[in-house]
Each structure stands twice: as structure tokens, then as C-alpha cells.
C-alpha positions as CSV (number, residue, x, y, z in Angstrom):
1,X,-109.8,124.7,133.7
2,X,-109.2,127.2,130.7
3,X,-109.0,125.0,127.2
4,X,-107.8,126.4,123.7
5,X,-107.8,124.0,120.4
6,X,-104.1,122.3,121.5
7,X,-103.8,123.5,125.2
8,X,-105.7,123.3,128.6
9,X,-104.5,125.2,131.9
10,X,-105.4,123.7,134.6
11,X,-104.4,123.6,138.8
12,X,-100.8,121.8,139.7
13,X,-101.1,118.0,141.2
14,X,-99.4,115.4,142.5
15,X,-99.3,113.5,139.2
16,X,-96.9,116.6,137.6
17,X,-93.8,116.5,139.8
18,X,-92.0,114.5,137.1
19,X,-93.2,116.9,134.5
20,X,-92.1,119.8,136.6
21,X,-88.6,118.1,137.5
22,X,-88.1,117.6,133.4
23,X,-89.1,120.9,133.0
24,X,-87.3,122.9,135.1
25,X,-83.8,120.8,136.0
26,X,-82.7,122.6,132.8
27,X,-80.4,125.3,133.3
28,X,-81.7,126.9,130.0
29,X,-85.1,127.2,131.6
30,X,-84.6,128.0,135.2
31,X,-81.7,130.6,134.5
32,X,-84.2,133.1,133.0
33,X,-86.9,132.5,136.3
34,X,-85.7,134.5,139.6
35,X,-87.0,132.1,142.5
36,X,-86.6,128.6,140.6
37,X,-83.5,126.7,142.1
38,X,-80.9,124.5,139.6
39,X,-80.8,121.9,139.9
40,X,-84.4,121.3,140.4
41,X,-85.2,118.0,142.1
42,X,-88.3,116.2,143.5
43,X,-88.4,117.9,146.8
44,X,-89.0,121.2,145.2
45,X,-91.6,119.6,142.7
46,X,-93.2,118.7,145.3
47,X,-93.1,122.0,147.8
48,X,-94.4,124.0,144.7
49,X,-97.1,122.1,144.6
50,X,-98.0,122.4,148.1
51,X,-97.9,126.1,147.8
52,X,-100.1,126.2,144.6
53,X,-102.6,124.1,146.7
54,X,-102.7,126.5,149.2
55,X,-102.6,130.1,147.5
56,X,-105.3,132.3,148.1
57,X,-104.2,135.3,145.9
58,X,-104.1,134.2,142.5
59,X,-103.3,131.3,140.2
60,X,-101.1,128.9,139.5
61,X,-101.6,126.7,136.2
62,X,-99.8,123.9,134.7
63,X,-99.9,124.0,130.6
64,X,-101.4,120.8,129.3
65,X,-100.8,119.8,125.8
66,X,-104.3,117.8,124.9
67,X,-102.7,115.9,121.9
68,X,-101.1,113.8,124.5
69,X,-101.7,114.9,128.0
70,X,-98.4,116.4,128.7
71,X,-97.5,118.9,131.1
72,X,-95.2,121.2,129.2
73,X,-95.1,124.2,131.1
74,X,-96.9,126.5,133.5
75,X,-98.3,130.0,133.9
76,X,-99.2,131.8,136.7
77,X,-101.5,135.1,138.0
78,X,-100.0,136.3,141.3
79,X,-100.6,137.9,143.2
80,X,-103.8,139.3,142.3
81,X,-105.1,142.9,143.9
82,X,-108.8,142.7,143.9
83,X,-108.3,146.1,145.2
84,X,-106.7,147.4,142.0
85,X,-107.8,145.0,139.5
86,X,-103.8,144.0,138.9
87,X,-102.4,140.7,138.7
88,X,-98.5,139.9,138.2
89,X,-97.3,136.3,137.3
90,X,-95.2,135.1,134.3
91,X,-94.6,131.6,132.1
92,X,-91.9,128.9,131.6
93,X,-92.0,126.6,129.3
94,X,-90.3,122.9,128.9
95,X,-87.5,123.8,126.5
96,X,-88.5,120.4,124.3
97,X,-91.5,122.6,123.9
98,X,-90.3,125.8,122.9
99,X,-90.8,127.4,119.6
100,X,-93.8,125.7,118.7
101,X,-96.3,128.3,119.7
102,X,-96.7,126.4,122.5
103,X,-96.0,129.7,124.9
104,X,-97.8,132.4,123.3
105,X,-101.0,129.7,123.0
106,X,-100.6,129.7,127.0
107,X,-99.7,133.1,127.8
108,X,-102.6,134.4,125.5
109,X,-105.3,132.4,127.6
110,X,-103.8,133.5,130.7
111,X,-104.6,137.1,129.4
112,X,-107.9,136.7,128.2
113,X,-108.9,134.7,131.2
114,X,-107.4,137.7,133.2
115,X,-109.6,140.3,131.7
116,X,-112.5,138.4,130.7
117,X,-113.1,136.2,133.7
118,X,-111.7,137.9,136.4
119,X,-111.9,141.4,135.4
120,X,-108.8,143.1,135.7
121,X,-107.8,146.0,134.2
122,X,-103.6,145.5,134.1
123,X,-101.0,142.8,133.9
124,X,-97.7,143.4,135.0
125,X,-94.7,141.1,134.5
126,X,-91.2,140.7,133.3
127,X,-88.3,139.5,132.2
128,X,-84.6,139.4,132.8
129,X,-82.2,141.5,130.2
130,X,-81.3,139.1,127.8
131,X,-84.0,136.8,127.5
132,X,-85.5,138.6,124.6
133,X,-87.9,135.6,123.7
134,X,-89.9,136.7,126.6
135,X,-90.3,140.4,125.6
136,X,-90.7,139.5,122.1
137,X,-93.8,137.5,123.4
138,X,-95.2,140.1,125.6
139,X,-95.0,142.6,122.6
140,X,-97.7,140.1,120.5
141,X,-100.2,140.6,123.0
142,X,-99.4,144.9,123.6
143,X,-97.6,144.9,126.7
144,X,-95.0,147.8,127.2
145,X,-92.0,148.6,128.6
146,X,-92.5,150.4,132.1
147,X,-88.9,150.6,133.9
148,X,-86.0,148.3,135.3
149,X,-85.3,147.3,138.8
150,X,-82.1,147.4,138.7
151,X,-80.4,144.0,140.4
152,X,-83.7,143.1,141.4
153,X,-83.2,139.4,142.1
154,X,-80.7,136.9,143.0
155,X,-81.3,134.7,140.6
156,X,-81.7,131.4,142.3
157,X,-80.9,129.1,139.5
158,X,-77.2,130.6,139.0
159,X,-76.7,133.4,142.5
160,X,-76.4,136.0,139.7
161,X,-77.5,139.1,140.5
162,X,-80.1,140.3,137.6
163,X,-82.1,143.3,136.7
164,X,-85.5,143.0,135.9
165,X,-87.1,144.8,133.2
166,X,-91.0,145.6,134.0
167,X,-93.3,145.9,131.6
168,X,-97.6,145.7,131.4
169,X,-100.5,145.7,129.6
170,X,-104.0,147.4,130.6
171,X,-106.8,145.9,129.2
172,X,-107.6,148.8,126.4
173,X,-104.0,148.0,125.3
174,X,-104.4,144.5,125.0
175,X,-103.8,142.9,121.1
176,X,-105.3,139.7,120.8
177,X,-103.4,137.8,118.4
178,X,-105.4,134.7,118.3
179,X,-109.4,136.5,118.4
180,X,-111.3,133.6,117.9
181,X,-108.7,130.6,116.8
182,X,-107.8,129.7,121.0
């Protein structure tokens, strides 16, 4: 469990399918994540958290807001190369929840625990053309443009075909933008 003043990230459960259906059966949400079907029912709620339970190569975390004990979104680090000291993953937040800081708070604890606890040396992630929120995030904390896969996915929330545009962040980059306020 990682904590911060308003948010806690912590592993998936049964108790969050609910929180995971209202979060991602929302076209606005799911359209920007390349393997996250719409509409986004129960049964996938549930198969997601059976693979969290069982990965081996990273992490998967839901984002807890403390005030109340809501699951507003998740985060993830995977996969992880112990070899390389790399990690990949991304964020999504519930869209009731967006705006509010709510994100950066989440992603920014994801980061330090990456390069603090675990030791790595570079994140990679990224983020379809056109969601600019995302790479307007990413730039808060240093992270870099590095290329685009060009039609990369199929996106599985609307069979689009989408580029993806990579970017990273090595550890000697990283800005942190909350130092000792998370």
C-alpha cells in the first residue's frame, strides 16, 4: 500500500468491480486506453481482477480516495524488467474524478514508488494522439517524447486503429512536483 495526504494505492479486490464497471463503462474513459473494452460490464471487472491477482511482473493498483474510501481510478507498473530496471504501465481515472488533481496525485506516487522502492532507472508509457491531458501530465513529472508507433493498437473500446505516441522518463530526469506535500 503506497498512501499520500488524499490518496492510497493499493492491490485490486473483489469489493472494486462496481467501482471499476463505473469507472470504465464510460466511453470518454475507455476510448483513450488500448485494451479496455466498451462497454465495460461485470464479467470484465471481474477477469481484470483475476489477472492482477495473478501477475508476477509488475503492479497493478486501484486509486483510493481516503476522504471517503472510493475507488476512483487505477495505475499500473507493467511489466517490469528487473533486468533493465524499466517498468511500462499507465493511469485512468473515473471521469467524476477528473480535474481535481486526483491523477497527477496518483501518477506522482506511482513514480516515486518506482524509483525509490523498486529502483528503477526508466519509465516508459504513453498515450494516444489526441488525448493531450495525458501528455500534459507526463510533462509535470519530466517525461519526454521518444517516437510514435504508428497504428499501434486497435483500440478496443471503439475498433479504431490508433497510434501511440511513446514517451519516458529516467530517473535523473524525473521533476517532482509535489517533493514533500504527497
Amino acid at each position: 500500500m503506497i498512501e499520500s495526504k488524499r490518496l492510497i494505492l493499493r492491490d485490486w479486490n473483489q469489493q472494486d468491480i462496481q467501482s471499476l464497471v463505473d469507472g470504465l463503462n464510460d466511453l470518454d474513459v475507455s476510448r483513450w486506453l488500448a485494451m479496455v473494452p466498451y462497454p465495460y460490464t461485470e464479467q470484465h471487472a471481474k477477469n481484470f481482477i483475476r489477472y492482477c491477482s495473478q501477475l508476477s511482473d509488475g503492479y497493478e493498483f486501484a486509486v483510493v480516495r481516503k476522504l471517503d474510501n472510493r475507488v476512483i481510478g487505477g495505475t499500473s507498473l507493467n511489466p517490469i524488467s528487473r533486468l533493465h530496471k524499466t517498468a511500462g504501465g499507465g493511469i485512468w481515472m473515473n471521469r467524476k474524478y477528473q480535474g481535481m488533481g486526483y491523477g497527477t496525485e496518483a501518477f506522482g506516487l506511482r513514480i516515486r514508488f518506482a524509483f525509490e522502492q523498486l529502483g528503477l532507472r526508466k519509465l516508459e508509457n504513453g498515450y494516444f494522439p489526441g488525448n493531450q491531458a495525458s501528455w500534459q501530465m507526463q510533462q509535470k513529472f519530466g517525461y519526454r517524447q521518444e517516437g510514435i508507433r504508428r497504428q499501434k493498437f486497435i483500440c478496443s473500446a471503439t475498433g479504431e486503429i490508433v497510434d501511440e505516441v511513446l514517451t519516458g522518463l529516467l530517473r535523473e530526469e524525473w521533476i517532482d512536483p509535489f517533493c514533500d506535500t504527497i
